[in-house]
C-alpha positions as CSV (number, residue, x, y, z in Angstrom):
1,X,-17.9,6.5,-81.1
2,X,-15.3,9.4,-80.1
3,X,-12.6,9.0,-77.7
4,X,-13.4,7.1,-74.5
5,X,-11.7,9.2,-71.3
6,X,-11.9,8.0,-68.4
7,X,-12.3,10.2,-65.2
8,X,-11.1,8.9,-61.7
9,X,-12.6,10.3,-58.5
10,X,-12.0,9.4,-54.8
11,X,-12.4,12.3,-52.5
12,X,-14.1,15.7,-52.6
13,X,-11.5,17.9,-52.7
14,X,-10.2,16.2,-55.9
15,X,-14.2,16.0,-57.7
16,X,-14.0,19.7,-57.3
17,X,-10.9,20.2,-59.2
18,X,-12.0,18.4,-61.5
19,X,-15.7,19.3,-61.9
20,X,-14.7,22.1,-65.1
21,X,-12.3,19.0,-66.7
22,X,-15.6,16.9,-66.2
23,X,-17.8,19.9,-67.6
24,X,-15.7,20.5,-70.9
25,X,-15.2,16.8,-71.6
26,X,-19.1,16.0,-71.5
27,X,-19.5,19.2,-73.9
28,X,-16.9,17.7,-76.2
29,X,-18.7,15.6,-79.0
30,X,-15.5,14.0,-79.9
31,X,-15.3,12.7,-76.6
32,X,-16.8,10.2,-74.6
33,X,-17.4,10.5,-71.3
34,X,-16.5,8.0,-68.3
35,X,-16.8,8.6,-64.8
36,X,-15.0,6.2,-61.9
37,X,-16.0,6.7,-58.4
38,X,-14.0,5.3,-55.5
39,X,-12.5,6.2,-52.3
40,X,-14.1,8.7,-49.8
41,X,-17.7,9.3,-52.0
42,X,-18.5,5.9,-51.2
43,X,-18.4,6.5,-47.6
44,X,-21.1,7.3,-45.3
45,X,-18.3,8.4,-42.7
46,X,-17.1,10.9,-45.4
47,X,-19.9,12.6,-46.1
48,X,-20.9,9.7,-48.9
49,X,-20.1,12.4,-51.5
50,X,-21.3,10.3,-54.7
51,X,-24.6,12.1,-53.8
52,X,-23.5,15.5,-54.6
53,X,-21.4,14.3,-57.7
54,X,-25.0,12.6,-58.9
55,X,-27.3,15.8,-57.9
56,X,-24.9,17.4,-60.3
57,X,-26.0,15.2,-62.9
58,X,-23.0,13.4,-63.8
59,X,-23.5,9.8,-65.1
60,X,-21.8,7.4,-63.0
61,X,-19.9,4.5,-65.1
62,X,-18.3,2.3,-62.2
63,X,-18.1,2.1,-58.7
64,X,-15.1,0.5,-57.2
65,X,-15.5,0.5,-53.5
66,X,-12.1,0.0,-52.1
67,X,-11.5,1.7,-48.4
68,X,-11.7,-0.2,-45.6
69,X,-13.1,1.0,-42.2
70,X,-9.8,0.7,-40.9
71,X,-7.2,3.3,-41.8
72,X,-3.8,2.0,-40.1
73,X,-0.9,1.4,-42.5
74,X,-2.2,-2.3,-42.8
75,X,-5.8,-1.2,-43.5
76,X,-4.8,1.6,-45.9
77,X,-2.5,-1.5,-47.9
78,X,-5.1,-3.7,-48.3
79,X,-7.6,-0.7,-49.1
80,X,-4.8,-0.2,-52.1
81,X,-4.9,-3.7,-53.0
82,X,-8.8,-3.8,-53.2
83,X,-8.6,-0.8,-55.8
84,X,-6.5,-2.5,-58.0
85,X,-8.7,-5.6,-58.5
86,X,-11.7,-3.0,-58.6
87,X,-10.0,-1.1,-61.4
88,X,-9.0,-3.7,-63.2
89,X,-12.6,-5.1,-63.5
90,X,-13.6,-2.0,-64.4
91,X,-11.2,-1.0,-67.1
92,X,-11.9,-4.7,-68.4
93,X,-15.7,-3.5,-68.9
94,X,-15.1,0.1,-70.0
95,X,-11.8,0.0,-71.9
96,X,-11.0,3.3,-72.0
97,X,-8.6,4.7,-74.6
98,X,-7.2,7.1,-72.2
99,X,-7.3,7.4,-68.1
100,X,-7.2,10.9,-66.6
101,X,-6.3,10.8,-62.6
102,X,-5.2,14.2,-60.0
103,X,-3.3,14.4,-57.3
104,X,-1.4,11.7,-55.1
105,X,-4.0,10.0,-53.2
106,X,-4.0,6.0,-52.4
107,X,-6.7,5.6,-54.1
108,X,-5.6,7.1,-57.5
109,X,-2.4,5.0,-56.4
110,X,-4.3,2.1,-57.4
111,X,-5.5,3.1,-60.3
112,X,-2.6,3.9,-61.9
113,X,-1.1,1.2,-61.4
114,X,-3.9,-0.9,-63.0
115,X,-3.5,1.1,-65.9
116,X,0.4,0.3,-66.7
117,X,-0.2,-3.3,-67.1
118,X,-3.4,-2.9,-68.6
119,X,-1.4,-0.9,-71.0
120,X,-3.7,2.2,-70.7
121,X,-2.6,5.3,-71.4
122,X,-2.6,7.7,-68.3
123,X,-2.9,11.9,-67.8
124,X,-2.0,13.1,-64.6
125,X,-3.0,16.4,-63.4
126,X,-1.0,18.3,-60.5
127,X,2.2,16.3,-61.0
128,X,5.5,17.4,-59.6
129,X,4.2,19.6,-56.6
130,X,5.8,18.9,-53.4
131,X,4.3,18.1,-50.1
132,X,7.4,16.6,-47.8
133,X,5.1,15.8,-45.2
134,X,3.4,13.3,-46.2
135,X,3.4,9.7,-48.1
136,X,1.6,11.4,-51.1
137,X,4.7,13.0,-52.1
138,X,6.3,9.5,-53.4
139,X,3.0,8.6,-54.4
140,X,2.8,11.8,-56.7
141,X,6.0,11.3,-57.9
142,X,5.1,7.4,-58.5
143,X,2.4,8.4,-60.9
144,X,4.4,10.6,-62.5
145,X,6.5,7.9,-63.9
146,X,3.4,5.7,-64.8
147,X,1.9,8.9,-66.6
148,X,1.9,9.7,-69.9
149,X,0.5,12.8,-70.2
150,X,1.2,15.6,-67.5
151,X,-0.9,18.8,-66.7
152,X,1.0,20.4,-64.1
153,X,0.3,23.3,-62.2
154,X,3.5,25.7,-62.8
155,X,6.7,26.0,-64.2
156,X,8.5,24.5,-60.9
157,X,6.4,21.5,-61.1
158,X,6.8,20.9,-64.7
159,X,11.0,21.0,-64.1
160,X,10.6,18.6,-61.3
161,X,8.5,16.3,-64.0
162,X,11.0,17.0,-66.8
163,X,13.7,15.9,-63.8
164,X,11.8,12.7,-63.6
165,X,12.7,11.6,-67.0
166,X,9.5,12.7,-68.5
167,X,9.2,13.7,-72.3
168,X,8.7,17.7,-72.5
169,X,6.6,17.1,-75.3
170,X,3.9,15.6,-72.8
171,X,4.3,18.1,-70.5
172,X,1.7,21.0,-69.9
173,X,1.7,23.8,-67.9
174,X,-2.3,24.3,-67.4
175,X,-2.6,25.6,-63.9
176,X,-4.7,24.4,-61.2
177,X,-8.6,23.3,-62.7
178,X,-9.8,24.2,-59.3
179,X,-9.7,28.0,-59.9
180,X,-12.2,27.2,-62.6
181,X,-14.4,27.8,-60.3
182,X,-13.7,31.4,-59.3
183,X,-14.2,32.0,-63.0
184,X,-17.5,30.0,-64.1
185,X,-19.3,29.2,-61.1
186,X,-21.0,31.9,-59.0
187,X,-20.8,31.5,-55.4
188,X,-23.0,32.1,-52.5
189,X,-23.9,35.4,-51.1
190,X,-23.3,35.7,-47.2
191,X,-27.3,34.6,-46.4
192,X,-26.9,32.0,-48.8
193,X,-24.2,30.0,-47.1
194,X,-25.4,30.8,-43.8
195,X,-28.9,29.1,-45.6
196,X,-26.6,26.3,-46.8
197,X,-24.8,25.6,-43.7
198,X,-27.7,26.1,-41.1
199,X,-25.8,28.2,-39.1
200,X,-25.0,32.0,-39.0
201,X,-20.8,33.3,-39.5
202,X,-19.5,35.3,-36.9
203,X,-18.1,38.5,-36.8
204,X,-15.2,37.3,-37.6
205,X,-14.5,33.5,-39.1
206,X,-12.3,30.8,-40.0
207,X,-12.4,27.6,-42.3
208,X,-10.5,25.0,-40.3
209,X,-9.1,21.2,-42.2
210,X,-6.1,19.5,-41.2
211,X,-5.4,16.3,-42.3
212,X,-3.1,13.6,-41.2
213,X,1.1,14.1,-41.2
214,X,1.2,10.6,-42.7
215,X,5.2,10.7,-42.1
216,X,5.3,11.8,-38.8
217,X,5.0,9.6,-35.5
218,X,1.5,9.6,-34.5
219,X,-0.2,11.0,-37.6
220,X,0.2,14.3,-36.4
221,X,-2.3,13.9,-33.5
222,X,0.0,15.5,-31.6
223,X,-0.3,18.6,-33.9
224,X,-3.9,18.7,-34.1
225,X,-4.2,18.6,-30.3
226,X,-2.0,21.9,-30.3
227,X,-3.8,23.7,-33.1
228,X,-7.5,22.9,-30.5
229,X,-5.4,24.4,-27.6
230,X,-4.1,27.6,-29.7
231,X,-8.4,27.8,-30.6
232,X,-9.2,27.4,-27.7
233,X,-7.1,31.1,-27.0
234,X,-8.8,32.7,-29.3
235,X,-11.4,35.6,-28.8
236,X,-15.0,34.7,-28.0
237,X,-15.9,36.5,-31.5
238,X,-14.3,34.4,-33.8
239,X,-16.3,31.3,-35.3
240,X,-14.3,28.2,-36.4
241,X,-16.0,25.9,-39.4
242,X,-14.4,22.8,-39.9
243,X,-14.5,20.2,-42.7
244,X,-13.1,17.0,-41.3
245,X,-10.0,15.3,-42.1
246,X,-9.3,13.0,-45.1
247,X,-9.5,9.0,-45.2
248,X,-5.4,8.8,-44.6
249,X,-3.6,6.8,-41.6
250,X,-5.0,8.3,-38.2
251,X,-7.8,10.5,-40.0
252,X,-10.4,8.6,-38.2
253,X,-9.3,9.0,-34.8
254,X,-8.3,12.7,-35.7
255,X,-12.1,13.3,-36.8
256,X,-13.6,11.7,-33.7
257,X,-11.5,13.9,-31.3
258,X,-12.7,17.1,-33.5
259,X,-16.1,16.1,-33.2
260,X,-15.8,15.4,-29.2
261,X,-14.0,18.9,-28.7
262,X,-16.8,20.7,-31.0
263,X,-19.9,19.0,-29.0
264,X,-18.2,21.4,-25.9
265,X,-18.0,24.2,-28.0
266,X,-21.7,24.3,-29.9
267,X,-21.8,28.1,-29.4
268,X,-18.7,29.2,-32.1
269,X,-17.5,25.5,-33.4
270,X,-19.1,23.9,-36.5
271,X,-18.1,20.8,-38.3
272,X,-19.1,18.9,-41.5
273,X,-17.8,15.8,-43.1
274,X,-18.0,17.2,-45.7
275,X,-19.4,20.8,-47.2
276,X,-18.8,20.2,-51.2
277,X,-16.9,22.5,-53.5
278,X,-19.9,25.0,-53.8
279,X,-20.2,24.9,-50.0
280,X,-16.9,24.9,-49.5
281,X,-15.4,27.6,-51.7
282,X,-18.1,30.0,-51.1
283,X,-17.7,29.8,-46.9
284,X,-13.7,30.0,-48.0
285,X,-14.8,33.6,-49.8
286,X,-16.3,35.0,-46.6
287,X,-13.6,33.9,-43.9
288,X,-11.3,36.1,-42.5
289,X,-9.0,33.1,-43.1
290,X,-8.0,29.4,-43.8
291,X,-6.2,27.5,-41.3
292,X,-4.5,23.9,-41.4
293,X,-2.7,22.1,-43.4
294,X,-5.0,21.2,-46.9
295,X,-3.6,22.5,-49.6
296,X,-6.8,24.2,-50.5
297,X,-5.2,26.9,-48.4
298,X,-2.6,27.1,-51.0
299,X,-4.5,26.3,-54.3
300,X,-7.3,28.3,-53.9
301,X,-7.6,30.8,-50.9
302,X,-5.2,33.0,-52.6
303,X,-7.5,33.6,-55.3
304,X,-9.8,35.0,-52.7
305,X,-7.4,37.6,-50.8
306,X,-7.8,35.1,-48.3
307,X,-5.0,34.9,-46.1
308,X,-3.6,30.9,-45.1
309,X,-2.2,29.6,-41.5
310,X,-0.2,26.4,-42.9
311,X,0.8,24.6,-39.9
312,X,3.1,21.6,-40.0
313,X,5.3,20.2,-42.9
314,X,2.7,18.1,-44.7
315,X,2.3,21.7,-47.7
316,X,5.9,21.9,-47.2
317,X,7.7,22.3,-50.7
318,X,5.0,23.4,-52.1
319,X,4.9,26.4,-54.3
320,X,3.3,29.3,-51.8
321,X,1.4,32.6,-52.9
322,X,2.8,35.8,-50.5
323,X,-0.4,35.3,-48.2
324,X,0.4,31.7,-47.1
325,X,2.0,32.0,-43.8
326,X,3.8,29.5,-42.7
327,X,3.8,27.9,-39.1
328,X,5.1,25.0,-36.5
329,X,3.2,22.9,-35.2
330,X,3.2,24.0,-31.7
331,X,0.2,25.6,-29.7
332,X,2.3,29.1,-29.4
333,X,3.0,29.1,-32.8
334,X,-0.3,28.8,-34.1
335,X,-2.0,31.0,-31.9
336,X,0.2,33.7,-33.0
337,X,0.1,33.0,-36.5
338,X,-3.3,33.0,-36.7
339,X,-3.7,36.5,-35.2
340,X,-0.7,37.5,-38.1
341,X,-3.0,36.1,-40.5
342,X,-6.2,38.3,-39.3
343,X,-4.1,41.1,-39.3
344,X,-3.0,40.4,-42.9
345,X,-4.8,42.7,-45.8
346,X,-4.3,39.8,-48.7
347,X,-6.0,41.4,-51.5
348,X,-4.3,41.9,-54.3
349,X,-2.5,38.7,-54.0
350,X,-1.0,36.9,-56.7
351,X,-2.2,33.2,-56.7
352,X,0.7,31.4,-58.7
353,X,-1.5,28.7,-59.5
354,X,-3.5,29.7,-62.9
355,X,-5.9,32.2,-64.0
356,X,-8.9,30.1,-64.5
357,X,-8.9,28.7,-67.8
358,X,-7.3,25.2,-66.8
359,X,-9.8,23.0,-68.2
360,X,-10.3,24.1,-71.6
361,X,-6.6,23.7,-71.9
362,X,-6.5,20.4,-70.6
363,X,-9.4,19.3,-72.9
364,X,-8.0,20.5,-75.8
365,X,-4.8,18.4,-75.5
366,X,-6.8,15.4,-74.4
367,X,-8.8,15.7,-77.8
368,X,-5.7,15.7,-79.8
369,X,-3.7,13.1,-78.3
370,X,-2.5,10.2,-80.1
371,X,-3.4,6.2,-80.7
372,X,-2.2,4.3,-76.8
373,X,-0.1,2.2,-78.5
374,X,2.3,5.5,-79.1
375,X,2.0,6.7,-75.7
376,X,2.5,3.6,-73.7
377,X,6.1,3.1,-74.9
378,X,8.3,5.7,-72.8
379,X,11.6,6.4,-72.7
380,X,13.7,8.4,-70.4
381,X,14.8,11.8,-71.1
382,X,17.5,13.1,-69.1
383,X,17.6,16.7,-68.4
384,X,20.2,18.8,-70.0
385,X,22.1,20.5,-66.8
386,X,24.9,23.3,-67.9
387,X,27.9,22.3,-69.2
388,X,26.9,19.1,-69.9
């Protein structure tokens, strides 16, 4: 029997980071494969996104159905507290040797945290970003210190890791898996998305997603009412594809006043719970740009020449390529951002986020890692500063 890894997956955006680490792991014959499903694929609301992660012909090892219907801080808690006891009966039946998790979501929150006092070895990929805006921030940083093993991004990140106490030795500078993609999978031609998304693009286009400000008053309903108004200014030959929001505070309320605004706006608005990272990357390769505030917009649309409206402060912190433009949250603001970003010839745009090859590195360092019982035992490294 080779090396049980364990794979945790809660939300589309993350499965398609991960889809190459998934691809290169099966592949390994050292390594045995072991898929968790949570979060937003088990959701009908969110597009129930297990579907597409099965009709890509991963086997499925557990389900741990966690999130509530109700996403106010109380609901989100106790969605927390219902992964835990998932994971934990899961972990029980598949004892992994070693847990890999991305990102800062609630739902890999709870995982996590199973695994420290299951004593479970952890490898966190995309530690150390920033994104001030929002409660994932702490929570990335959280898992940071229950990690063993860390795959970050870029150099910044991998300081902020190394700040954290973290033992360089574990630290791995991989880029972002997510631009896998661009390398090994081909995307759609123009007829073939507009086949896939059963509408037609406009002359010109943009892919729309923001997501909750889970540290601001209101969730940032507020801000997504003035990005609809600076839309809504827009000329008549733009066409606006939206992806709804994520399964944060507010994002249910956010996604039901998208869907009301759309239904008055058939003619140039379109919007999908969910389009998958096929779908979704290859509409992001024909838009003229990527407005919001997922950080999509900064992972990937560089990559593209695609240029990025970021509204708000939930990306903020984050490392930005030169075609990331940066906005308030106010309808003036946007509008005129937007019309900067049409304007913008992005190609030939560094993305600072990896070239590509992510996976293979990760997988390579997964394959040699050592027994749990020398990873589990941490200690704290401080970081050397100058003259001391």
């Amino acid at each position: 029997m080779g090396k049980r890894i364990c794979v945790i997956t809660g939300s589309r955006a993350e499965y398609g980071l991960l889809y190459w680490v998934l691809h290169d792991l099966k592949a390994d014959t050292a390594i045995e494969l072991q898929l968790v499903v949570t979060g937003m694929h088990l959701a009908p609301e969110f597009g129930l996104t297990v579907g597409e992660i099965e009709r890509d012909g991963w086997a499925i090892s557990r389900r741990v159905e966690m999130l509530l219907s109700s996403d106010t801080p109380g609901g989100v808690a106790k969605s927390i507290g219902l992964g835990v006891i998932g994971f934990s009966d899961a972990f029980e039946q598949l004892q992994p040797d070693v847990v890999v998790v991305l990102g800062d979501r609630f739902e890999i929150l709870a995982a996590v945290q199973t695994c420290l006092v299951h004593r479970i070895p952890v490898a966190h990929i995309a530690g150390g970003d920033t994104s001030e805006g929002a409660f994932d921030e702490s929570i990335r940083h959280a898992i940071t210190k229950m990690a063993h093993v860390h795959f970050v991004t870029n150099e910044q990140s991998a300081r902020r890791v190394r700040q954290l106490g973290e033992d360089s030795r574990h630290i791995h500078i991989v880029g972002s898996p997510g631009l896998d993609h661009l390398r090994r999978k081909p995307l759609l031609e123009r007829a073939e998305i507009e086949e896939a998304l059963g509408a037609r693009l406009g002359a010109r286009n943009l892919l729309i997603t923001f997501h909750p400000v889970t540290l601001e008053s209101g969730g940032g309903e507020g801000q997504f009412v003035e990005l609809l108004e600076a839309l809504d200014e827009l000329e008549a030959d733009i066409t606006l594809w939206f992806t709804h929001s994520n399964a944060d505070t507010g994002g249910r309320a956010m996604a039901l006043a998208l869907d009301t605004w759309a239904a008055k706006r058939q003619n140039r608005a379109h919007v999908y719970p969910s389009l998958g990272h096929l779908r979704y990357l290859s509409l992001m390769s024909h838009v003229d740009a990527v407005v919001g505030n997922s950080s999509s917009g900064l992972y990937e649309a560089p990559s593209f020449g695609v240029p990025t409206v970021d509204i708000g402060e939930r990306q903020r912190g984050r490392l930005a390529a030169a075609s990331v433009l940066h906005c308030a949250p106010d309808r003036c603001a946007i509008s005129a951002t937007i019309r900067r970003a049409l304007a913008f010839d992005a190609t030939g745009v560094i993305n600072p986020f990896g070239d590509g090859y992510s996976s293979g590195r990760i997988v390579e360092v997964l394959r040699a890692l050592p027994p749990a019982t020398q990873l589990v035992k941490k200690a704290f490294h401080s970081l050397k500063v100058d003259g001391g």
